[in-house]
Backbone as CSV, one residue per row, in Angstrom:
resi,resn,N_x,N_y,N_z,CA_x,CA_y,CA_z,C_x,C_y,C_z
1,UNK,168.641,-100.641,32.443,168.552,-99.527,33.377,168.986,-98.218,32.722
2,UNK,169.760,-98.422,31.853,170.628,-97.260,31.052,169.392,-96.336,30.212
3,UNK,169.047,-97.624,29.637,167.540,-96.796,28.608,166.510,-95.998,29.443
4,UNK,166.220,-96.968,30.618,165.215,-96.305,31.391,165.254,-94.444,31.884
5,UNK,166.527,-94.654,32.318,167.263,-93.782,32.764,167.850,-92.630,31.447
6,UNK,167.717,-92.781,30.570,167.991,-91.659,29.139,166.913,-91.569,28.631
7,UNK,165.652,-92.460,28.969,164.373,-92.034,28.206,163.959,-91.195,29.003
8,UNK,164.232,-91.466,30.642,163.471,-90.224,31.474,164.194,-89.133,31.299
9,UNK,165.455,-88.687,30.872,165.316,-87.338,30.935,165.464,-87.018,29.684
10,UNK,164.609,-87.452,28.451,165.068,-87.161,27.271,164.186,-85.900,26.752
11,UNK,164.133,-85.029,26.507,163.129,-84.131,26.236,163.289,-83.627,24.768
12,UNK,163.890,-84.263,24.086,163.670,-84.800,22.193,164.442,-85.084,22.044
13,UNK,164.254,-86.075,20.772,165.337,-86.745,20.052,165.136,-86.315,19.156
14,UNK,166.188,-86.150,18.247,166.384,-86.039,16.422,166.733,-87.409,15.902
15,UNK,166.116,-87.282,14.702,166.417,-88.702,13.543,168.011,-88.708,13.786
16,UNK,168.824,-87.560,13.327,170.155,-88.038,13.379,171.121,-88.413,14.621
17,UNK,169.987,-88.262,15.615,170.726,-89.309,16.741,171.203,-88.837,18.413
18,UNK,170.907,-87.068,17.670,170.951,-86.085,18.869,170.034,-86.030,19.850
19,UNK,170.369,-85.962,21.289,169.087,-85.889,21.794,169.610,-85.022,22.966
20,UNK,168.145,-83.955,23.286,167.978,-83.075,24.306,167.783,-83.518,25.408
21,UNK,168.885,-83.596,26.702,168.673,-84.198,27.758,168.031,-82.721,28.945
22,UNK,167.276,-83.220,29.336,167.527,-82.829,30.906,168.294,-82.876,31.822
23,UNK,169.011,-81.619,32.906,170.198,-82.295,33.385,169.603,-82.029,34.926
24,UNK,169.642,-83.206,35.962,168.577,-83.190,37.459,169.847,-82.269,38.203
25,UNK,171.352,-82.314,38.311,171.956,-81.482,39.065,173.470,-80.901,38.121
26,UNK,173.885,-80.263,38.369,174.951,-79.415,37.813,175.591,-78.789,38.849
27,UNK,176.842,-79.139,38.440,178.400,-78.980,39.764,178.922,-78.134,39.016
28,UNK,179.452,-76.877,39.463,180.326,-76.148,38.667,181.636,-75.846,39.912
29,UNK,182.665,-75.421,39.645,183.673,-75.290,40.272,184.405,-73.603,39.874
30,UNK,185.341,-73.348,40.223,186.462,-72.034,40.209,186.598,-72.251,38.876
31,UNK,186.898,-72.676,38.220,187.115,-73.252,36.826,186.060,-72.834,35.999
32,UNK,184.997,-72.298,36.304,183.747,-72.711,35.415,183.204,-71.187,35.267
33,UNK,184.442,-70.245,35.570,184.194,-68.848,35.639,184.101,-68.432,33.914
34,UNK,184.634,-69.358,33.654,184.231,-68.932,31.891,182.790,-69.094,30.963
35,UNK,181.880,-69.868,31.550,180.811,-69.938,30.911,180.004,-69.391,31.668
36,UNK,180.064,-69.089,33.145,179.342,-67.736,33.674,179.523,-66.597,32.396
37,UNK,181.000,-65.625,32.327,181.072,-64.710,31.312,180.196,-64.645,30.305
38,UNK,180.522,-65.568,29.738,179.704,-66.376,28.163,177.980,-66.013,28.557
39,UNK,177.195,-66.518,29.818,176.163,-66.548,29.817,175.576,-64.895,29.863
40,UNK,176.552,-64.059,31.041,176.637,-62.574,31.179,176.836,-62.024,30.022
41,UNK,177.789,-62.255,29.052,177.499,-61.797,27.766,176.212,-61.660,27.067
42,UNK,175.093,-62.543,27.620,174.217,-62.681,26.364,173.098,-62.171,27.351
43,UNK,173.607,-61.554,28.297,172.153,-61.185,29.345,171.587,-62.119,30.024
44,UNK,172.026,-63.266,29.850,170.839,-64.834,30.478,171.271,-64.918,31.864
45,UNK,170.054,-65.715,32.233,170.399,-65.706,34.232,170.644,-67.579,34.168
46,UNK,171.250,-68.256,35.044,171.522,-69.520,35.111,169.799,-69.634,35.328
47,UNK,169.272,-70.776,34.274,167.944,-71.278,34.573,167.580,-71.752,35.552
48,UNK,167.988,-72.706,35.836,168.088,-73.467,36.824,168.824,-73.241,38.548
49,UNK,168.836,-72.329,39.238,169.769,-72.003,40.068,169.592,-73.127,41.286
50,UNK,168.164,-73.578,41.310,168.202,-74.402,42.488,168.795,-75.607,42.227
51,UNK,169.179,-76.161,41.339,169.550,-77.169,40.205,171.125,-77.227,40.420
52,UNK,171.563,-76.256,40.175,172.879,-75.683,40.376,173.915,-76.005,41.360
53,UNK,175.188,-76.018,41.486,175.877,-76.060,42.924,177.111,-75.916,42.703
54,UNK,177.705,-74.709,43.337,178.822,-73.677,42.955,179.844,-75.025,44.150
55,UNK,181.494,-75.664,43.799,181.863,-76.240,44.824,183.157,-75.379,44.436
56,UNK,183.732,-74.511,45.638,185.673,-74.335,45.764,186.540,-75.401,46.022
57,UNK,187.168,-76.340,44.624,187.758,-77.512,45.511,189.241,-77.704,44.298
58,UNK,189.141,-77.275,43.062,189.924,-77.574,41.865,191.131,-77.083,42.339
59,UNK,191.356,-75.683,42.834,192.683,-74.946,42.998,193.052,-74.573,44.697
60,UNK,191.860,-74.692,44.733,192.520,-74.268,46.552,193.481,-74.687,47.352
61,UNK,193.618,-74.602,48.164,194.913,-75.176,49.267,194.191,-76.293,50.029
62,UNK,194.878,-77.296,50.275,194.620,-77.707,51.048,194.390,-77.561,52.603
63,UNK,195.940,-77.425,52.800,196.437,-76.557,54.219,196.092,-75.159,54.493
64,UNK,196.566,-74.490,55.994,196.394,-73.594,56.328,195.324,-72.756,55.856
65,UNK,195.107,-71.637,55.949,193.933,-70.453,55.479,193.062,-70.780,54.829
66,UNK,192.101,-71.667,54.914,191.234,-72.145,54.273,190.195,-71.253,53.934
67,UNK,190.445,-69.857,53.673,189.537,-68.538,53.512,190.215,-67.952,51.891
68,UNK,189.570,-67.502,51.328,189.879,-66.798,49.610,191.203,-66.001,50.190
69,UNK,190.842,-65.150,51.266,192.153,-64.453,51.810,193.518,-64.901,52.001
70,UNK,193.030,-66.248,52.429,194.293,-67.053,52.549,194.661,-68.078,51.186
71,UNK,194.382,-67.696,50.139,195.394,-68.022,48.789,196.422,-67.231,48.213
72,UNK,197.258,-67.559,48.058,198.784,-66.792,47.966,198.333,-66.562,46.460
73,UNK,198.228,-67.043,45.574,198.745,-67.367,44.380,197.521,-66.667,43.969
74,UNK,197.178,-65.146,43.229,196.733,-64.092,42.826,195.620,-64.445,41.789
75,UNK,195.690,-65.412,40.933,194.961,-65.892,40.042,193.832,-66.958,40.864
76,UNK,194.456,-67.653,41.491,193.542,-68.641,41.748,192.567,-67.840,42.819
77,UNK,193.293,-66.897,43.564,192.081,-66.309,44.509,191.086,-65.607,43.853
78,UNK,191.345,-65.343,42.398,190.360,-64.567,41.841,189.372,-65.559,41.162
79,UNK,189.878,-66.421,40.833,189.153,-67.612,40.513,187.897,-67.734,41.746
80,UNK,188.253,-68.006,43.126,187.448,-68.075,43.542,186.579,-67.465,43.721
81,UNK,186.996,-66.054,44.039,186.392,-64.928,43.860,185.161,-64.886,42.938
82,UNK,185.302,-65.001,41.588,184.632,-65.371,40.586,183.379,-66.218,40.627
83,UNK,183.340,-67.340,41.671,182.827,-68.553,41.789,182.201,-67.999,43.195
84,UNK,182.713,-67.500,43.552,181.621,-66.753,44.678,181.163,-65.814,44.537
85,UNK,181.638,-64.717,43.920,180.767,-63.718,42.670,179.075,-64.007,41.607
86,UNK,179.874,-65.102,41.444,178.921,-66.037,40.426,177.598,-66.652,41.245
87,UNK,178.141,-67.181,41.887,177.160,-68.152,42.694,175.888,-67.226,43.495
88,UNK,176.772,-66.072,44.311,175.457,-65.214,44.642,174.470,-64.359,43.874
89,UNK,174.994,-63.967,43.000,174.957,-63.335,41.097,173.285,-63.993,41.415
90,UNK,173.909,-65.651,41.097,173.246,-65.771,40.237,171.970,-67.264,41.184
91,UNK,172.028,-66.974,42.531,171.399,-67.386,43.413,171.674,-69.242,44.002
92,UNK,172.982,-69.443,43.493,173.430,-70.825,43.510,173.607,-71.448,44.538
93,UNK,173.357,-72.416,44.898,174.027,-72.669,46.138,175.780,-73.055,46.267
94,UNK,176.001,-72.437,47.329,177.997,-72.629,46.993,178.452,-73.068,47.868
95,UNK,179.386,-74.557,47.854,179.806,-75.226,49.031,181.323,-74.372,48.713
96,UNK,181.376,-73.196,49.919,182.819,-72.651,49.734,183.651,-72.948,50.648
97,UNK,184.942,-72.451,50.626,185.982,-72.522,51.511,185.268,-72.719,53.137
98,UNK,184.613,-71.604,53.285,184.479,-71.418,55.151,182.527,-72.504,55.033
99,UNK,182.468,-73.092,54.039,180.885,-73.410,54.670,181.193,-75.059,55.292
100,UNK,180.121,-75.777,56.076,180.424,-76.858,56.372,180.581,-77.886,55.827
101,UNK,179.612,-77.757,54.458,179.789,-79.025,53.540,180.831,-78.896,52.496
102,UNK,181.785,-77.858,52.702,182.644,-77.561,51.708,183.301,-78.933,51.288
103,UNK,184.018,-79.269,50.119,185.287,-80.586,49.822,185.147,-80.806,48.668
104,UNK,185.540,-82.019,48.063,185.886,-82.515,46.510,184.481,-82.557,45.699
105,UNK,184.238,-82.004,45.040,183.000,-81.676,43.944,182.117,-82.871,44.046
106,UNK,183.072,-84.098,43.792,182.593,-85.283,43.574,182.269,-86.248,44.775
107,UNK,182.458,-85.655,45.694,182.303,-86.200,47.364,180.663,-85.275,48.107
108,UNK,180.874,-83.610,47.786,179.946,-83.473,48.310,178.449,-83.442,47.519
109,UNK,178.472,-83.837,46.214,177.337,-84.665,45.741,176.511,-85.412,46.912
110,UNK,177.330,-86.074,46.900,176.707,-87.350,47.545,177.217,-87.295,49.230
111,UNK,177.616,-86.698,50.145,177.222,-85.878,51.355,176.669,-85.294,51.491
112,UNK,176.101,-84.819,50.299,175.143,-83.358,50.691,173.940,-84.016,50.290
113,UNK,173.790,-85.609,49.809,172.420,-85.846,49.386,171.892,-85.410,48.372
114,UNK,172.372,-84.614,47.073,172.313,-84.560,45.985,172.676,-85.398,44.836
115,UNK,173.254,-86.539,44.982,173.483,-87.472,44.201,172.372,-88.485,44.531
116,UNK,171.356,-88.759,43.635,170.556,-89.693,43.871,170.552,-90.729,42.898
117,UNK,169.853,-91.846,42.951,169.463,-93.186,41.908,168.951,-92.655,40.844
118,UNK,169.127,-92.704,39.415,167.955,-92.365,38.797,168.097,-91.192,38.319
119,UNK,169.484,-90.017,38.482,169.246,-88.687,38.379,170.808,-88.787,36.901
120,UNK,170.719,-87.636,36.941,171.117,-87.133,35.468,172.057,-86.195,36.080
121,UNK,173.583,-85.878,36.013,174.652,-85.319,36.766,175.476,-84.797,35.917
122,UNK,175.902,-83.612,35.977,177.063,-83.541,35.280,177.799,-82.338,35.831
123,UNK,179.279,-82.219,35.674,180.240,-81.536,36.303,181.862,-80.914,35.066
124,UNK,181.963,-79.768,34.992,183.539,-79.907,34.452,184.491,-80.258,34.655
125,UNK,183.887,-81.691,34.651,185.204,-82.302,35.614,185.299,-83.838,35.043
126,UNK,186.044,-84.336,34.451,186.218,-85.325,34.268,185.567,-86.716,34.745
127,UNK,186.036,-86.551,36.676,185.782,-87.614,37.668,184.212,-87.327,37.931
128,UNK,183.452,-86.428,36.887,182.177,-87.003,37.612,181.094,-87.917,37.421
129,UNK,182.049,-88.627,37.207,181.237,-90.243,36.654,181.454,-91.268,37.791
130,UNK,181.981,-90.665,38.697,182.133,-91.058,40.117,180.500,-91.135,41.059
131,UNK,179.438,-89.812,40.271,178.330,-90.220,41.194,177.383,-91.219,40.743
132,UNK,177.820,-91.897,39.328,177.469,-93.034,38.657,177.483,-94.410,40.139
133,UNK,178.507,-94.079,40.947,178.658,-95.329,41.777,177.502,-95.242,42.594
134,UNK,176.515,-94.165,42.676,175.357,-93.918,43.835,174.244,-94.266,42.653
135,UNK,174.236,-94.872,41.457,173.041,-95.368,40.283,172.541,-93.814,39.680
136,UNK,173.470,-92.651,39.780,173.043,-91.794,38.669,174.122,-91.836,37.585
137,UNK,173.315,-91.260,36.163,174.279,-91.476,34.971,175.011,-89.660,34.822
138,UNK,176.276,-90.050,35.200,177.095,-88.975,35.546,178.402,-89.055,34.659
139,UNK,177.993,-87.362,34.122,179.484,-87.137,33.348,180.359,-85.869,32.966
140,UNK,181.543,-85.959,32.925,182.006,-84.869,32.831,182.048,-83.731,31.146
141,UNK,181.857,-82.405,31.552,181.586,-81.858,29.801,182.587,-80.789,30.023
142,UNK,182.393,-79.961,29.161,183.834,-78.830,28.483,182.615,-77.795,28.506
143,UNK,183.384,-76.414,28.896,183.170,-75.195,28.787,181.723,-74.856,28.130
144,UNK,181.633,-75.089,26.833,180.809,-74.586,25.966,179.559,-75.700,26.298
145,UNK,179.686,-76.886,26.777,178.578,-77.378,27.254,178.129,-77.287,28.309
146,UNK,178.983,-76.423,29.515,178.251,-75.657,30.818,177.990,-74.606,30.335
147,UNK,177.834,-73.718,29.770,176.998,-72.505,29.360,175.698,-73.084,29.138
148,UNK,176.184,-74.096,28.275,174.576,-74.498,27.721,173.715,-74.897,28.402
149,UNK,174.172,-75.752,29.813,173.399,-76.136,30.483,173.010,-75.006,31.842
150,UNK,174.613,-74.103,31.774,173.841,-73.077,32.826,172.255,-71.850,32.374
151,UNK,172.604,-71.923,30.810,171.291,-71.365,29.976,170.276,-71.897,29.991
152,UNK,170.117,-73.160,30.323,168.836,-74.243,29.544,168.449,-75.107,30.690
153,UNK,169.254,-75.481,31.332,169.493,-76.864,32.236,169.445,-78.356,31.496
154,UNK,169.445,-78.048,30.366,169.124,-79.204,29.152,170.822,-79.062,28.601
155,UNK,171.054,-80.419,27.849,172.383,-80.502,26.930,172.064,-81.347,25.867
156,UNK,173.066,-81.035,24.910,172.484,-81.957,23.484,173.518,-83.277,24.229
157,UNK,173.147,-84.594,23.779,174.527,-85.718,23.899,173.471,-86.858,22.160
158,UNK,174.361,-87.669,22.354,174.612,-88.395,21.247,174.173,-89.740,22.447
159,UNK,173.311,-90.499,22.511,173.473,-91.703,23.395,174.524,-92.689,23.207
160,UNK,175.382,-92.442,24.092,176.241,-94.342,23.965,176.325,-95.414,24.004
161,UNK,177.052,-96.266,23.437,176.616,-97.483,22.887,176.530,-98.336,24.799
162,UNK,175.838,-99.056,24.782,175.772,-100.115,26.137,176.752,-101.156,26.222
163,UNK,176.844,-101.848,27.678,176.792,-102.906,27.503,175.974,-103.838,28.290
164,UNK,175.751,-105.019,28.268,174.775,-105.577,29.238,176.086,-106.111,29.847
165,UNK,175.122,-106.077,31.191,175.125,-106.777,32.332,174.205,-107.492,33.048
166,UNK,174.615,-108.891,33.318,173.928,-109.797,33.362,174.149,-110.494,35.391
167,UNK,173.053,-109.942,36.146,173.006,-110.181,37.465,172.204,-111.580,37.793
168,UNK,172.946,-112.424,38.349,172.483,-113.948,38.606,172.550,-113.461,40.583
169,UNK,171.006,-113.671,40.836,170.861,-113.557,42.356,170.132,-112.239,42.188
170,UNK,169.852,-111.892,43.838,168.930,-110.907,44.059,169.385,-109.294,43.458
171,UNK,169.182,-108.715,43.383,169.123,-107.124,43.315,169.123,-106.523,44.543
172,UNK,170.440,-105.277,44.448,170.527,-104.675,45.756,169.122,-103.358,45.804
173,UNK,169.276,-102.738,47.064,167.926,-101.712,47.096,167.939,-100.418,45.999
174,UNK,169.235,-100.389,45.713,169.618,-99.621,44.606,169.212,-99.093,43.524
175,UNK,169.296,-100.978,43.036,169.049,-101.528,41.828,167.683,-101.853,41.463
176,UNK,167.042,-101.906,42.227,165.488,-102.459,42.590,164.839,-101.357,42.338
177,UNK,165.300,-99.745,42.771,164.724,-98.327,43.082,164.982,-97.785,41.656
178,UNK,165.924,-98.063,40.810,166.163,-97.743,39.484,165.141,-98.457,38.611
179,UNK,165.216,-99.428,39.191,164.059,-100.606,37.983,163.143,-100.674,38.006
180,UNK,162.262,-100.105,39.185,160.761,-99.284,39.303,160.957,-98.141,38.577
């Protein structure tokens, strides 16, 4: 399923092992105000904006004032700021503080119906190998590889090694929808 799933979004490989992925959705967060800059530096517009999805969830409050207004702490409101700056900039869609699907990056993936079987995910975020549990291959990257993908919607990766897994009995609908 792994191969199936890295050959479809492979859009070249190199002999030495690199290969140009396609990426089907991209999560960026308050955090991710640095490779916006980076991209504004060079004049480029996020390629992909419908692709895209601005979430406020890394620094915010939990409690009370659930509005940018209501963050005490001067940096992080600008953070958001930034990320809602960004997002209209640059035509994104943004699950923010006051919208309904607002919450954890890695939750409203897949509430919002953007995490699908079969799709190609990635987030600055460590945990987003979490939408791997809905059959997409999901992972977290660093700074300089969200520029790249907010430039391109493509990322270089190196494929990783497998392992098999071996299912005795039926296949769930999941698994069945991946293997078509």
């Amino acid at each position: 399923l792994f191969d199936k799933l890295w050959d479809s979004h492979t859009v070249v490989a190199q002999e030495h092992g690199d290969t140009l992925l396609w990426v089907d959705r991209h999560f960026v967060h308050e955090g991710s105000h640095h490779a916006f800059a980076k991209i504004a530096s060079r004049g480029l517009p996020v390629a992909r904006p419908d692709l895209t999805f601005g979430v406020a969830d890394h620094y915010v409050p939990t409690r009370g004032n659930r509005t940018t207004a209501g963050i005490a702490d001067a940096t992080v409101r600008g953070m958001v700021e930034k990320l809602e700056g960004n997002a209209a900039r640059h035509g994104v869609r943004l699950f923010g503080l006051s919208d309904a699907g607002e919450g954890i990056v890695q939750v409203v993936g897949a509430e919002e119906g953007l995490t699908l079987p079969g799709t190609l995910i990635v987030c600055g975020d460590s945990h987003a190998a979490t939408h791997g549990a809905l059959g997409a291959y999901a992972f977290g990257i660093g700074a300089s590889q969200l520029k790249q993908i907010l430039a391109t919607q493509c990322l270089w990766q190196k494929k990783p090694k497998t392992l098999r897994i071996t299912v005795d009995g039926q296949l769930g609908a999941v698994a069945e929808a991946i293997q078509r």
